[in-house]
Structures are given as structure tokens and as C-alpha cells.
N, C-alpha and C positions, 0 to 999 in steps of 0.2 A: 602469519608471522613465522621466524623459520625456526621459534621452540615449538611447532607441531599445533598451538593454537591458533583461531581462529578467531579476527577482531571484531566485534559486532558492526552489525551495519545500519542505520538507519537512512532511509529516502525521504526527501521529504516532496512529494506532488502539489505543485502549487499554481496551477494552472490544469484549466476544466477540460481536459485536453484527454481523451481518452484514450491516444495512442501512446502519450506521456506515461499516463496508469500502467496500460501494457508494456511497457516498457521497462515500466519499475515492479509490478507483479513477478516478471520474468528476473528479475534480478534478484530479487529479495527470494525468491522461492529455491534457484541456487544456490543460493546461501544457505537456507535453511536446511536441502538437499544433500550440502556438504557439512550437515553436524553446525553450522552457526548458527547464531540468533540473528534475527532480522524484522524490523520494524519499516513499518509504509506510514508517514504522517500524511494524512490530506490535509491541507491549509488553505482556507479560507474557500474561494469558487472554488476548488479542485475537491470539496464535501458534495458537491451539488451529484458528482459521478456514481456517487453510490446509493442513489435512489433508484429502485425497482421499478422495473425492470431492468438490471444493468448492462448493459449491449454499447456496441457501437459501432458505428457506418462502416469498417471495412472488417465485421466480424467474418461476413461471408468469404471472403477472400481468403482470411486464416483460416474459416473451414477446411475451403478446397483445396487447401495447400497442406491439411491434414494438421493443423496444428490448433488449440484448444478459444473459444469464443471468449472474451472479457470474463465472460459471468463465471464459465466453466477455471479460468482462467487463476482466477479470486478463488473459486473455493478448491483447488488446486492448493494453493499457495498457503489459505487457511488451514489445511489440512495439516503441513507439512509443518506448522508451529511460527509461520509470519504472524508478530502480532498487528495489526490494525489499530489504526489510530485517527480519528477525527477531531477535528480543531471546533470547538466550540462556537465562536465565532462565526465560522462558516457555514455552522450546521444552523445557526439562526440564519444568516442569511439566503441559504436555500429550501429555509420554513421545513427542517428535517429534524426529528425526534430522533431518541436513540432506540426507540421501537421500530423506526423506519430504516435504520442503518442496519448489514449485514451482523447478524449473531457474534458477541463473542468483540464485538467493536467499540474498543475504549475513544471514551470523549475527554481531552484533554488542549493544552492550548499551548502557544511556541516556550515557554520560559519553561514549565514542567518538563516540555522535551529536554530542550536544551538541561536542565537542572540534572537530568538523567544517565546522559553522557557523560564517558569517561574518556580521557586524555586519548588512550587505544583503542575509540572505538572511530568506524568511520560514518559519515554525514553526506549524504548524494542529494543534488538538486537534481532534480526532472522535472 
């Protein structure tokens, strides 16, 4: 914003697509990198992603190209004050506890999100 603040961002991942994730990890983690807040919703099959071991088929490839794997990816992002956020719903649906979800991983469901949001803040599909 151009008074020097910066508008919160939520993503929300909604498909089980883990280059989708990647995609939004790296975004959200920029954000957070530049002093923002930044929230990742997984919604419905896109909960299925964060069960352990979390990886994905072209992690090697961002190896080799020297850039961080899913898992290393996430707790990057973690680190840096992304909150996490699991959709209840889907976390039944891919038979996942909140034992089985990364540390620090709020279970919540789309209205709560939504309820949370302010007018300034912005909302990404991936």
C-alpha cells in the first residue's frame, strides 16, 4: 500500500497439486520475508499434501537447480511467521489428525477464513 504498509495475504490451495503448494509456499513466504502476514489455507483434497513424508515428484529437479524441496520448502516458510491453515473437511477426508499435520498447523474451515478477512487484506487462488 503506498502509506508503507503492507496488506495481508491469504492463499488459498485447493487442489492436491503440489506444485500448486509450491507455488503458494514461495509466495506466502515473500511476504512474510517483507515484514507481512501471510496465511496458506489448504482446502478440502489440497489437506491430503501435508501428510508425511511431504515431497513431490519434481522435488529433484529444484534440487539440482539449487533451490529448496517441498518439505525443506514449508518449513522455510514456517519459520518465517506463514501461518498454516487446514480445512477440516479435508483433513477427514484424507483420514489426517492434527497430530499427522506439520507443527503449529491451525484446523479451521472456509467461513472462519473468510470471517477473518478484512476489506485490505488480499485472497489468492492456487
Amino acid at each position: 500500500m503506498r502509506d508503507g504498509t503492507m496488506r495481508a495475504l491469504t492463499i488459498i490451495v485447493a487442489a492436491p497439486d503440489p506444485e500448486r503448494l509450491r507455488g503458494a509456499l514461495t509466495l506466502a513466504a515473500a511476504q512474510a520475508a517483507l515484514g507481512g502476514q501471510a496465511r496458506l489455507f489448504l482446502q478440502l483434497d489440497a489437506v491430503a499434501l501435508l501428510r508425511a513424508p511431504i515431497a513431490a515428484p519434481r522435488d529433484a529437479g529444484h534440487k539440482a537447480a539449487g533451490l529448496p524441496s517441498l518439505e525443506d520448502l514449508l518449513a522455510e516458510a514456517l519459520s518465517l511467521g506463514v501461518v498454516l491453515s487446514a480445512c477440516q473437511s479435508g483433513m477427514s477426508l484424507a483420514g489426517l489428525s492434527l497430530a499427522d499435520l506439520p507443527p503449529g498447523t491451525e484446523v479451521t474451515g472456509p467461513i472462519a477464513l473468510l470471517q477473518a478477512q478484512t476489506e485490505a487484506d488480499r485472497l489468492i487462488f492456487a
